[in-house]
C-alpha positions in Angstrom: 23.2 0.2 90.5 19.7 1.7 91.3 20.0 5.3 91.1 18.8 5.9 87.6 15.2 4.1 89.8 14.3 7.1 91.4 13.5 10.5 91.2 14.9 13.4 92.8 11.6 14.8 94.6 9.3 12.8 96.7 8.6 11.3 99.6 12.3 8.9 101.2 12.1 5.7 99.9 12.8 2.6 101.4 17.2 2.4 101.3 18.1 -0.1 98.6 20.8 -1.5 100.8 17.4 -2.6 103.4 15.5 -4.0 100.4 17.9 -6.1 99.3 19.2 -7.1 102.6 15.1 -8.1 103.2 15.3 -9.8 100.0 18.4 -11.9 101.1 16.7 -13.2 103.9 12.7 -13.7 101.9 15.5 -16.2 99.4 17.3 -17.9 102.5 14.3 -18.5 104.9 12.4 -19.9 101.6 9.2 -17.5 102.4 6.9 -17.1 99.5 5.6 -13.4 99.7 7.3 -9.6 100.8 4.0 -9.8 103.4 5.2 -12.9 104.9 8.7 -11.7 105.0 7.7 -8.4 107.0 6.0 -10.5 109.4 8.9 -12.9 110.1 11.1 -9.7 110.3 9.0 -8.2 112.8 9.1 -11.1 114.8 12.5 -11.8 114.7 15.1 -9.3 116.6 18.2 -11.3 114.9 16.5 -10.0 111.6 15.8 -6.7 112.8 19.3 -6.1 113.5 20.0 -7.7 109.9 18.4 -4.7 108.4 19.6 -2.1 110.6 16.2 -1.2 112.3 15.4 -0.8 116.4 12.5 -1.9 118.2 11.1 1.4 118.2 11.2 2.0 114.3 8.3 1.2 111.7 9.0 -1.6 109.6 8.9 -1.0 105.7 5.2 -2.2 104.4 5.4 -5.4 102.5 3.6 -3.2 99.3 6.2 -0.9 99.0 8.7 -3.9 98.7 6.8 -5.4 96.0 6.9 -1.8 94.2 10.1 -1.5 94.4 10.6 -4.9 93.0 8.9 -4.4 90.4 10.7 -1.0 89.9 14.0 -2.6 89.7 13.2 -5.3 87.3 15.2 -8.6 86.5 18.7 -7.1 85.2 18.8 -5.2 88.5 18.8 -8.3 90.4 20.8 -9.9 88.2 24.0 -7.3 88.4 23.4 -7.3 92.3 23.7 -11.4 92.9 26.6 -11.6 89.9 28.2 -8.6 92.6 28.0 -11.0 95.0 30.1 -13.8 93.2 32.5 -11.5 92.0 33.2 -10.3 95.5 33.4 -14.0 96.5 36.6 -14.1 93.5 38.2 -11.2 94.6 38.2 -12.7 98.2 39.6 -16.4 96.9 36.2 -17.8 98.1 35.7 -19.4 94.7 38.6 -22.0 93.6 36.6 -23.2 90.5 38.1 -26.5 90.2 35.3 -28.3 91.9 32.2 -28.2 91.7 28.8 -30.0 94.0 25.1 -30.3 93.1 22.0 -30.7 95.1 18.7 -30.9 95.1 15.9 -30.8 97.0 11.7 -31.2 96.4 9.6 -28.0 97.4 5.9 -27.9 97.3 4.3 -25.7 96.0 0.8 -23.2 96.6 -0.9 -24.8 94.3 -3.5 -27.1 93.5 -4.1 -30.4 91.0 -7.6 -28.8 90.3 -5.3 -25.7 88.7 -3.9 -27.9 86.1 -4.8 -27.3 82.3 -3.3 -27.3 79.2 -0.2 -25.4 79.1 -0.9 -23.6 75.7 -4.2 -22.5 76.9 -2.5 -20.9 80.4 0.1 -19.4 78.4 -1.7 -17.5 75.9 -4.0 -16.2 78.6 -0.4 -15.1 80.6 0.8 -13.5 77.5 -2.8 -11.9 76.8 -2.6 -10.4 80.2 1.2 -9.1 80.1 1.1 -8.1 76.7 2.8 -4.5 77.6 5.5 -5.6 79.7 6.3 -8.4 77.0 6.4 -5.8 74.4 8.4 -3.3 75.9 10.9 -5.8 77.5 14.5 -5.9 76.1 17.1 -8.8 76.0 20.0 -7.7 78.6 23.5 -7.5 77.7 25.2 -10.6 79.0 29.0 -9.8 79.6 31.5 -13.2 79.9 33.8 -13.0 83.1 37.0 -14.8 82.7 37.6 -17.8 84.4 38.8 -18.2 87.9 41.5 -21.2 86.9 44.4 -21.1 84.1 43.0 -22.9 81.0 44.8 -23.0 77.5 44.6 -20.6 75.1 42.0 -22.2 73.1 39.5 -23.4 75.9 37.7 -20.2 76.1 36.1 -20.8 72.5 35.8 -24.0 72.9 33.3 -23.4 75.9 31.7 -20.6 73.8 31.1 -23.3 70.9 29.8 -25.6 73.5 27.5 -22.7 75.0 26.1 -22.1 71.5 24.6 -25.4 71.0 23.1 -25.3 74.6 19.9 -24.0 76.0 20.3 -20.3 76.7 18.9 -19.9 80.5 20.4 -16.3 80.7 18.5 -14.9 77.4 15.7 -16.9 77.8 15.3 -15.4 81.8 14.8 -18.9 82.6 12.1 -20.4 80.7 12.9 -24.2 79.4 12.3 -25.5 76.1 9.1 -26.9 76.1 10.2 -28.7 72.6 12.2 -31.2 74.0 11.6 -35.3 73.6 13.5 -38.3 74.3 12.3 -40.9 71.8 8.2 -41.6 72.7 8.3 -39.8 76.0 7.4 -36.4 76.7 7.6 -33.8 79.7 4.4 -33.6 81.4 5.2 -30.1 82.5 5.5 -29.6 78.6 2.0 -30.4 78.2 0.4 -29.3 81.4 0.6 -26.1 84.2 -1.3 -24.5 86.7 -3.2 -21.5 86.2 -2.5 -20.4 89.5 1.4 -21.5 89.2 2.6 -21.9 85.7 6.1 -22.4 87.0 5.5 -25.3 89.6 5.8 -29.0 88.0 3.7 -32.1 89.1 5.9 -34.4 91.3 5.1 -37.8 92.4 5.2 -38.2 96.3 6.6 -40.8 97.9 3.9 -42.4 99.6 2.1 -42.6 96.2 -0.1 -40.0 94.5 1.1 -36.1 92.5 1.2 -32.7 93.9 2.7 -29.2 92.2 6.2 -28.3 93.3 9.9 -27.4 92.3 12.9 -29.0 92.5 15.8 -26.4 93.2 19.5 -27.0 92.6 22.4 -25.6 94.7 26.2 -25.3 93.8 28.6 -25.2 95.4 32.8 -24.5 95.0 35.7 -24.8 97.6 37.9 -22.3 98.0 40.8 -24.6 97.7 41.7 -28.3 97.8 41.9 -28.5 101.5 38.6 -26.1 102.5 34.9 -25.6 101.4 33.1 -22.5 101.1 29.6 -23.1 99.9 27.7 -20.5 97.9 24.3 -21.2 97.0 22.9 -20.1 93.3 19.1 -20.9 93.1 17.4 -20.7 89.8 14.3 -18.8 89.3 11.3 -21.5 89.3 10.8 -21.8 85.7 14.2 -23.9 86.3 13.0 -26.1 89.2 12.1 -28.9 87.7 11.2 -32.8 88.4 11.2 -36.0 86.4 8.0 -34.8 84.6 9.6 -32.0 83.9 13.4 -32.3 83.3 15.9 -29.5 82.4 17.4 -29.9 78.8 20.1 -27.2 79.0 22.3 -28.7 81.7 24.5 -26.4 84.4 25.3 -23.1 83.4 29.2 -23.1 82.2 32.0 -21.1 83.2 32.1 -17.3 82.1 27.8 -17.1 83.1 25.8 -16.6 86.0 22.5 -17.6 86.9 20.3 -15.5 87.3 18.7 -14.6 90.8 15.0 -14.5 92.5 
């Protein structure tokens, strides 16, 4: 999956089965950076055994993590977390004829004073990643068949029904910022954070706004009489509140969303 990433001479990397063990557990214990997740692991023994290292052995540094991220790009990730669910099919974790949604409200790291207008902070994003936009190619997107007997004609049914949707796959998880509902319009449309484009404003309870994400979490049993719950979090371009509300619905059967 990785091996066309590095070169044949050099110094050892770190192992690509550690990196993404490391980034299992930066997406489970909802930590924000590779340094913070270094310094949880190094203070956790249950982690350390996790990723296979003793007390006596050096950590990986948190900057080599974020290389190597950045190495591997999105379509890496996304073949290694659409592994995952295929392993969860082949072991009859997935029974596909039920399906649960939640939510929940995560703050975010940023700041009402970083709010401007959206077109102004995303000319200045695609100013400063011109290259990357430029050299950046669509990935292929294969269709899995589905986990449950359906008729004949139900898989192009769902493909005519996918067509007319937002695509969240091609689109690496951007919305469209086009949508309105009558005389009301996404503030999140209109508005973002320099420091966070990605985070929404979300009322709080008590009163008053503040920048955060609202993630969504399915879930499948693996039969009518069991539950096995596997989590799919969408990037944060997805996470969305009421001032910023998702127009493309749940991705359908036969595609995966994407991961971190």
């Amino acid at each position: 999956m990785v091996k066309d990433r590095y070169a044949g001479v050099g110094r050892p990397s770190v192992d690509p089965v550690v990196f993404f063990k490391l980034q299992l557990v930066l997406l489970f214990e909802n930590l924000r950076s590779e340094r913070q997740l270094m310094g949880v692991v190094a203070d956790r023994l249950s982690l350390r055994w996790f990723v296979g290292y003793d007390l006596h052995e050096s950590l990986p540094d948190h900057s080599s993590l974020t290389r190597i991220r950045e190495r591997y790009g999105l379509e890496v990730f996304r073949s290694f977390f659409e592994r995952i669910v295929e392993e969860c099919f082949e072991a009859g974790l997935v029974w596909g004829k039920e399906l649960y949604f939640d939510a929940t409200k995560v703050e975010a790291n940023a700041s009402l004073e970083s709010i401007a207008p959206r077109f102004f902070v995303e000319a200045h994003l695609t100013e400063l990643f011109k290259a990357e936009t430029a050299a950046a190619e669509p990935g292929d997107v294969s269709v899995r068949s589905l986990p449950v007997s359906v008729a004949a004609s139900t898989p192009d049914e769902l493909a005519a029904a996918n067509a007319e949707r937002h695509n969240w796959i091609d689109e690496e998880g951007r919305q469209n910022r086009e949508v309105k509902d009558r005389d009301y319009r996404r503030i999140s449309d209109l508005k973002a954070s320099r420091t966070d484009p990605d985070a929404s404003l979300m009322n709080r309870s008590k009163g008053g706004s503040h920048l955060g994400y609202h993630p969504t979490t399915s879930s499948t049993a693996a039969g009518p009489a069991s539950s096995c719950r596997h989590s799919s979090p969408p990037p944060r371009s997805w996470r969305t509140s009421r001032c910023s509300t998702s127009s493309g619905g749940a991705p359908s059967a036969g595609r995966s969303a994407p991961g971190r």
